[in-house]
C-alpha positions in Angstrom: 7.0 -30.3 -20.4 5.8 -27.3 -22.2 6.4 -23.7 -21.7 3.3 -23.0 -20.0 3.0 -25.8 -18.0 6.9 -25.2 -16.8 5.6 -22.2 -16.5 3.1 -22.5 -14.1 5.5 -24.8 -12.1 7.7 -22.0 -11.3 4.7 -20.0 -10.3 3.7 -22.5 -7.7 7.7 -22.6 -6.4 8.6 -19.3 -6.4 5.2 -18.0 -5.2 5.4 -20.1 -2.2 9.0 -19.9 -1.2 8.2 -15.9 -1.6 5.4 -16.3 0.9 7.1 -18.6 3.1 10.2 -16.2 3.5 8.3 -13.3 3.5 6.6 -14.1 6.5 10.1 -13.5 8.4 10.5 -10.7 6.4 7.0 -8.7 7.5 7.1 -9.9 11.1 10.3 -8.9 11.5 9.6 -5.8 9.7 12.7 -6.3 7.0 10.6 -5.5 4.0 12.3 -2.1 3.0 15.7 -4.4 3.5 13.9 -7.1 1.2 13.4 -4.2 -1.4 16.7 -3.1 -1.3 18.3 -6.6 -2.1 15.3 -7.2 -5.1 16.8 -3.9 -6.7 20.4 -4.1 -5.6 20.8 -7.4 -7.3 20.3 -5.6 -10.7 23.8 -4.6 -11.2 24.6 -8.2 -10.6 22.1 -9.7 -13.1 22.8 -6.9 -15.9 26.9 -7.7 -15.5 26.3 -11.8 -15.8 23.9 -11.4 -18.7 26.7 -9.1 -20.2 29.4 -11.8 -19.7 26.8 -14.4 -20.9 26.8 -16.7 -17.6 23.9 -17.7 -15.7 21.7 -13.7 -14.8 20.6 -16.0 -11.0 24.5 -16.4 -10.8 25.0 -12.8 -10.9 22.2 -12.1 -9.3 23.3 -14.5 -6.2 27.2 -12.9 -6.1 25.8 -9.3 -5.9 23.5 -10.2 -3.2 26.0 -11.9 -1.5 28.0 -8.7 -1.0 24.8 -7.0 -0.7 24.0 -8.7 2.2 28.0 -7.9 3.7 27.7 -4.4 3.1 23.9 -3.8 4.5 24.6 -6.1 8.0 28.5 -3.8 8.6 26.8 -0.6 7.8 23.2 -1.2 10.4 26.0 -2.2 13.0 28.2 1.1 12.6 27.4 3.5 15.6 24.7 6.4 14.9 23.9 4.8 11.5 20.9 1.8 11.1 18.8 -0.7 9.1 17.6 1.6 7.5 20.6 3.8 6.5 21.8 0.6 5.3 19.1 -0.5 3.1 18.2 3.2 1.5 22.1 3.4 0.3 22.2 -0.2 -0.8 18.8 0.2 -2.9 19.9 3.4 -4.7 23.3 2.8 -4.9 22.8 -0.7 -6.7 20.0 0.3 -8.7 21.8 2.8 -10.0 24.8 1.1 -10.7 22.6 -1.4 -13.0 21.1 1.1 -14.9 24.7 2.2 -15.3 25.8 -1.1 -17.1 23.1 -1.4 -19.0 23.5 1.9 -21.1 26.9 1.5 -21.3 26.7 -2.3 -22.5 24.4 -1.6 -25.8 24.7 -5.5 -27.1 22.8 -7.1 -23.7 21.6 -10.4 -25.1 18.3 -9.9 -22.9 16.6 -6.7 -23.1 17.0 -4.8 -19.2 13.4 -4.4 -19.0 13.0 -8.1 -18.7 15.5 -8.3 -15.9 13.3 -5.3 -14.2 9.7 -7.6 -14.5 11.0 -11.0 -15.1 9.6 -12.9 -17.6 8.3 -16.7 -16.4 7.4 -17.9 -19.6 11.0 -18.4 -20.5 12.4 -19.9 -17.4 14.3 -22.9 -17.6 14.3 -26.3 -15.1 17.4 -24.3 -13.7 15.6 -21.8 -12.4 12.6 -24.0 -10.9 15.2 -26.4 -9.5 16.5 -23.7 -7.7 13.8 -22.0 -6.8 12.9 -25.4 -5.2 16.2 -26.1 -3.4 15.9 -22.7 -1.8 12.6 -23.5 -0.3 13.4 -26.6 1.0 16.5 -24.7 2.7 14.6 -22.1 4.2 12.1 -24.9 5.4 14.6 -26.9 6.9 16.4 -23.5 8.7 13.0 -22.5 9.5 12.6 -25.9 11.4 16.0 -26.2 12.8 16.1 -22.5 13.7 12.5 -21.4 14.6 12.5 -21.2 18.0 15.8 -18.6 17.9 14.1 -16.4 15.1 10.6 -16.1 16.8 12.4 -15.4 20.3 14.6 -12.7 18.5 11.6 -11.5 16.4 9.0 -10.6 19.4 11.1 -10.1 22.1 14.8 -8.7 21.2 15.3 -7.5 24.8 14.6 -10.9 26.2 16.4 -12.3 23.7 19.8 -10.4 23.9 19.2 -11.0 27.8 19.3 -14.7 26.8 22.7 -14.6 26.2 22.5 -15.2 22.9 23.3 -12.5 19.8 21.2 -11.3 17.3 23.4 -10.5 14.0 23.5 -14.2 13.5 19.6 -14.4 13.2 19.5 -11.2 11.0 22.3 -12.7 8.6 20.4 -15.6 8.2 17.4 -14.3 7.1 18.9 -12.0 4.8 20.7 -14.6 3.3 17.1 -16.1 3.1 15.6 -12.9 1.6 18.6 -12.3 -0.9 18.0 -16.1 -1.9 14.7 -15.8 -2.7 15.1 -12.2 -4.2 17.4 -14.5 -6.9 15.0 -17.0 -7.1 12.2 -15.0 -8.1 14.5 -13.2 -10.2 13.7 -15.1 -13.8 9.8 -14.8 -12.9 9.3 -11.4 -11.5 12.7 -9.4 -12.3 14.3 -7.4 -9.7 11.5 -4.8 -9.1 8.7 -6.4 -8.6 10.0 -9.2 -6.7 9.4 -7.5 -3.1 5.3 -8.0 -4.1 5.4 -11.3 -4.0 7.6 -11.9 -1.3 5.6 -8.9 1.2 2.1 -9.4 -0.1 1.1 -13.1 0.3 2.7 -12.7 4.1 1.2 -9.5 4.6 -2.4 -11.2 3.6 -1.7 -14.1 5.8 -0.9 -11.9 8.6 -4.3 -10.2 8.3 -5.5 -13.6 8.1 -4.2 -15.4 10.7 -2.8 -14.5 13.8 -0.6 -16.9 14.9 3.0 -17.3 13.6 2.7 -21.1 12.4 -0.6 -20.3 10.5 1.1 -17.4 8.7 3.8 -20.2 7.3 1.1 -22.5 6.2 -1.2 -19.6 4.7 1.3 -17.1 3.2 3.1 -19.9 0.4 -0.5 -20.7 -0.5 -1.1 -17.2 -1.0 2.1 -17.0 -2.7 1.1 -20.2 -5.1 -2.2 -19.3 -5.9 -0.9 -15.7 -7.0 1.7 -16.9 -9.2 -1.0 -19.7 -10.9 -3.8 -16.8 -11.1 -1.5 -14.7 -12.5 0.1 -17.2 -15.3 -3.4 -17.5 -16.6 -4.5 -13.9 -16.4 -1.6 -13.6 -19.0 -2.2 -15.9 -20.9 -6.2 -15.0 -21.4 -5.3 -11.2 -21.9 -2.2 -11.1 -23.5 -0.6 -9.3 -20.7 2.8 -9.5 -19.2 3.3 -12.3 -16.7 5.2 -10.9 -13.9 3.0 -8.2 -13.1 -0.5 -9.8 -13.3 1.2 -11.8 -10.7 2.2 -9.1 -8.8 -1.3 -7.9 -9.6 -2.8 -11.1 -8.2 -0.6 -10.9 -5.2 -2.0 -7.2 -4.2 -5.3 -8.5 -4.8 -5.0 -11.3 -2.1 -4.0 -8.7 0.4 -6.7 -6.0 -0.3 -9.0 -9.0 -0.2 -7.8 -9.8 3.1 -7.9 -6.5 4.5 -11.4 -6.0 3.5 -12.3 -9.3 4.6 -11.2 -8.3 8.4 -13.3 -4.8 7.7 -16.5 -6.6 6.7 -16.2 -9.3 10.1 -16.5 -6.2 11.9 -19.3 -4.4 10.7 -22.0 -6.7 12.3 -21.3 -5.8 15.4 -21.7 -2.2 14.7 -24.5 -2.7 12.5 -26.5 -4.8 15.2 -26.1 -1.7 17.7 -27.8 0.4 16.0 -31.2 -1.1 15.6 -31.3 -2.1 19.4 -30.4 1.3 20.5 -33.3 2.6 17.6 -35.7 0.3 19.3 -35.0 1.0 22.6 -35.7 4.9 21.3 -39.2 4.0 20.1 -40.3 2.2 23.4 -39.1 5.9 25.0 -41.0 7.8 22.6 
C-alpha cells in the first residue's frame, strides 16, 4: 500500500469515527469538553515523542487523566462542565507548549503534532482508528437507549433511577478516544473540526437521532477523502484542507436549509401582488 492510498484509508476511518462520535458530542452539547481533550492531549503527545514511544500512546495516557480530572471537577459543588473544560484546555495546552521549548531535540517538529500530518500515518494508527470505531459502534448499540434517555430528558432520566456520570464518562472516554485517533491525521487543534462539523451538518440535515449516526460518518469520510486530494492537487497541507472540507459540508448544509425555505416566502409575494392589482 502506498502513502497516498494509506493515506486516504485513514481519512475514510478517522473521518467517520469523528462523525459518528461527534454526534453524541453536539447533541449532548460536549463540544467545548471535546475541544478541551483535542488540546489537552498535547502535553501528552509532545512528552511520548520526547521519550521516543508511540505520540497516540501519549496522547491516550494524558487523556486518560484528562478525562479524571474534567468529570471530579463538573461534579465539585458551585463549579461545572464548563469550569472543568476551560481549566483543562488552557492548563494542558499550555503545559505542551511548555515541553516543547524546553525539549529543543523533538524528533517531530510540534507544529505537526498541532495539524497532524496524514500522509505519514502508519497501519498503527488506521488500525486503531478502526478498533475505536467499532467500539464506539458496539457501545453505541449496547448503550443507546441509556445515552439518548440521558441526552433529551436528564430529569426523566435521573427520575429513572438510574445516574448520569456513568453515561458522561463513557462518552468522554469516547471523545478522548477519538481525539487520539485523529491525532496522527489532524493534530491536536484541529481535531474538534472534524469530530463537531460532520455531526453539526448532519444535524442540520436530518432530524432524527439514527439518521444523524448514519449521515454524520459519511460526512466525516467524504471530508477526510475531499480533503486528501485537495492536498495533493494544490500542494497544501493535509489536515487542514480536511478541516477545510469539513466546514464546507456544514455551511453547505446550513445554506441548504436557508434555500428550502425561501419558496415559501417567495410564492407569497406574487399572490399577495396579484391580489393588489385585481383591487387596483
Amino acid at each position: 500500500m502506498s502513502y497516498f492510498e494509506r493515506a486516504m484509508l485513514a481519512a475514510i476511518v478517522i473521518g467517520a469515527l469523528g462523525g459518528f462520535v461527534g454526534c453524541l458530542v453536539v447533541l449532548r452539547r460536549r463540544t467545548f469538553f471535546a475541544q478541551a481533550l483535542t488540546h489537552g492531549t498535547y502535553p501528552g503527545a509532545v512528552a511520548a515523542a520526547a521519550l521516543g514511544v508511540s505520540v497516540p500512546l501519549g496522547a491516550a495516557a494524558a487523556s486518560v487523566v484528562l478525562v479524571l480530572v474534567m468529570t471530579g471537577i463538573a461534579r465539585v459543588r458551585n463549579q461545572g462542565a464548563q469550569v472543568a473544560a476551560g481549566i483543562v484546555l488552557t492548563g494542558g495546552f499550555a503545559a505542551g507548549a511548555i515541553l516543547a521549548a524546553v525539549v529543543p531535540s523533538l524528533p517531530v517538529q510540534p507544529e505537526s503534532l498541532l495539524v497532524g500530518s496524514i500522509l505519514t500515518v502508519t497501519d498503527a494508527d488506521i488500525v486503531l482508528a478502526a478498533s475505536v470505531a467499532v467500539a464506539a459502534l458496539v457501545l453505541v448499540v449496547l448503550f443507546g437507549r441509556r445515552i439518548v434517555f440521558s441526552t433529551f430528558d436528564q430529569a426523566g432520566f435521573r427520575a429513572a433511577g438510574y445516574r448520569e456520570w456513568p453515561v458522561e464518562l463513557l462518552v468522554l472516554a469516547l471523545t478522548a478516544a477519538t481525539v487520539v485517533s485523529a491525532l496522527p491525521a489532524v493534530g491536536a487543534i484541529l481535531a474538534i473540526a472534524l469530530i463537531a462539523a460532520p455531526a453539526a451538518a448532519a444535524r442540520v440535515v436530518t432530524s432524527t437521532y439514527r439518521g444523524m449516526l448514519v449521515v454524520a460518518p459519511v460526512i466525516g469520510a467524504a471530508s477526510g477523502v475531499l480533503g486528501v486530494l485537495a492536498s495533493r492537487a494544490f500542494a497544501i497541507a493535509a489536515g487542514p484542507a480536511i478541516v477545510l472540507t469539513a466546514t464546507a459540508f456544514l455551511l453547505i448544509a446550513l445554506g441548504g436549509s436557508k434555500l428550502r425555505a425561501l419558496p415559501w416566502r417567495a410564492s407569497a409575494i406574487p399572490v399577495e401582488t396579484a391580489e393588489d392589482a385585481r383591487t387596483a
